[in-house]
N, C-alpha and C positions, 0 to 999 in steps of 0.2 A: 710562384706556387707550383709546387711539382704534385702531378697528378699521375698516381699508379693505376693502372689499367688490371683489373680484375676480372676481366674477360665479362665482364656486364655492360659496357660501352653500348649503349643505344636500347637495350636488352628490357624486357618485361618481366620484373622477376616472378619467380612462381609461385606464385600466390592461389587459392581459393577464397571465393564470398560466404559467408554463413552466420544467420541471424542468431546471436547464443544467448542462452539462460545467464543472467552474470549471477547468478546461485547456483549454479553448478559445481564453481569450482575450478573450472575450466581455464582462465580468465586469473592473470594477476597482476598485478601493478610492479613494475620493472624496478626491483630492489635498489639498482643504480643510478634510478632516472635524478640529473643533479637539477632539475629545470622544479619550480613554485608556482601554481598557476593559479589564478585567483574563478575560487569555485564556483562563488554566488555569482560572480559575472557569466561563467560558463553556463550556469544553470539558468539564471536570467535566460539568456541567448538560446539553451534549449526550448525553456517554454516559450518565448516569443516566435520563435523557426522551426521548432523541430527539432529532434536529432538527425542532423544532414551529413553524412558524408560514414565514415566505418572507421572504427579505431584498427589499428595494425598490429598484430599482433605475431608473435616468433609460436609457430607450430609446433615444437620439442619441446619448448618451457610454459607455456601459454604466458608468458610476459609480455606486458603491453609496451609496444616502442614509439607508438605514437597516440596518444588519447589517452593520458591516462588520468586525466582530468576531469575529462567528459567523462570516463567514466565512472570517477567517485560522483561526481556531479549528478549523471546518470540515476545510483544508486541513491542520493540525495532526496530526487525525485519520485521514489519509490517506483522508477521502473525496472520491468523486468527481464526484457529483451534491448540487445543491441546489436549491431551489423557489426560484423569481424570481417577484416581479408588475414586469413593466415597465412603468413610466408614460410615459404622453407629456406630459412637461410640457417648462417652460422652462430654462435655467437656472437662472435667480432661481427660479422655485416648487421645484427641487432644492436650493439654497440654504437656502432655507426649511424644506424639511422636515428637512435634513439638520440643521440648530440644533433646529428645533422638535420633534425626534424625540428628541434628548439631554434638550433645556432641563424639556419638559412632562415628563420622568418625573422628572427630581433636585426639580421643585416637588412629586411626591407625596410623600405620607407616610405611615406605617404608624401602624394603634392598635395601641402596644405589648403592650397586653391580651390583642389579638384574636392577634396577630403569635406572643405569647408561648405562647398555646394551640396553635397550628395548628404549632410545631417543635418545643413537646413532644410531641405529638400524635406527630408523623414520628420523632422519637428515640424513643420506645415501641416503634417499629416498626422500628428501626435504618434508619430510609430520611430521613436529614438531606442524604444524599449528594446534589450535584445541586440542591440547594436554595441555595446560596450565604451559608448559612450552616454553621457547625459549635458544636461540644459547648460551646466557649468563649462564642460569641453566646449563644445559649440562655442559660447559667449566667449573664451578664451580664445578660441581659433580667432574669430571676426575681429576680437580686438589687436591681435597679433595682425591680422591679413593690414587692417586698416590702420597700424605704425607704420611710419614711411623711413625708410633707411636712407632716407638726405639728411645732412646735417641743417637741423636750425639755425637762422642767422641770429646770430648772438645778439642780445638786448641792450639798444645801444643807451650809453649813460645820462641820466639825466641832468638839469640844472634847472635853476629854479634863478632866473634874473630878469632882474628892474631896469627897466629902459623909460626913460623920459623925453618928451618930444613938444617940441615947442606949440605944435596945433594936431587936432587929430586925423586930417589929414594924412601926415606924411607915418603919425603913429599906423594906418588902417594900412599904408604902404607896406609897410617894415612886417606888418601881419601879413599880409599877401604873400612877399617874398619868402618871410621866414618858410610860411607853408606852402610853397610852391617846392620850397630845395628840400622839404619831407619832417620839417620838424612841428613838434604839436605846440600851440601856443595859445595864449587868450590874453586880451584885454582885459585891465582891472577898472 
């Protein structure tokens, strides 16, 4: 992976915070943005949390590079303020965030384990809501956690045979053995 150095390596870009009217005007949805985000889940998640955290927005176009979900979502909810950090960057570093703000989080990944403890956890407490999962994920995870990835030992064949025996005796013998070396049997 070759990584070009933009003189931003370690660097805070510069950005400002500010709470804005999204009827203003101010504020628009990134013409480019190629990412789909599922609204009523985001909306769910606001009213269950809050609106936490600030959409990102390019200071020259007011296009949003990151959040722009949250904030149709936002507007869904008929609110009227949201948190911004304006950046001053370029196009192209909008460009780039706007992909590398989708791309790096579909490369994360959950440990299912961990994942599967922390929304049993929240369904305990009826608070899965807002989570962007529900009762079906959960039950799917557990039953995933709880498949075991050893092969089954294959089902071994049946037979169905008549044995005759002079007394029952030496028949109750032959029963013993059979089911001692592991096979099911019964006496008629």
């Amino acid at each position: 992976m070759n990584v070009t150095n933009h003189n931003l390596t370690g660097t805070i870009a510069n950005q400002q915070y500010e709470t804005v009217n999204i009827n203003d005007g101010r504020l628009t949805l990134h013409p480019r943005n190629p990412n789909s985000g599922d609204i009523g889940a985001i909306a769910e998640s606001i009213n269950a949390n809050g609106f936490a955290g600030a959409i990102l927005a390019q200071k020259t176009t007011g296009h949003i590079v990151a959040g722009n979900h949250r904030y149709i979502a936002a507007q869904q909810l008929g609110m009227t303020d949201v948190p911004v950090i304006w950046l001053n960057i370029t196009d192209n570093q909008a460009l780039r965030l706007l992909v590398a703000d989708n791309e790096l989080t579909r490369k994360g990944t959950f440990h299912e384990d961990q994942l599967t403890m922390v929304l049993a956890e929240l369904a305990s407490h009826n608070e899965l809501e807002g989570s962007g999962f529900d009762g079906d994920d959960l039950d799917d995870l557990l039953n995933k956690l709880n498949e075991t990835d050893e092969p089954k030992p294959p089902t071994p064949p049946s037979y169905r045979i008549a044995l005759t025996f002079p007394n029952a005796e030496e028949r109750d013998q032959a029963m013993r053995d059979l089911q001692d070396a592991g096979y099911a049997c019964k006496a008629n």
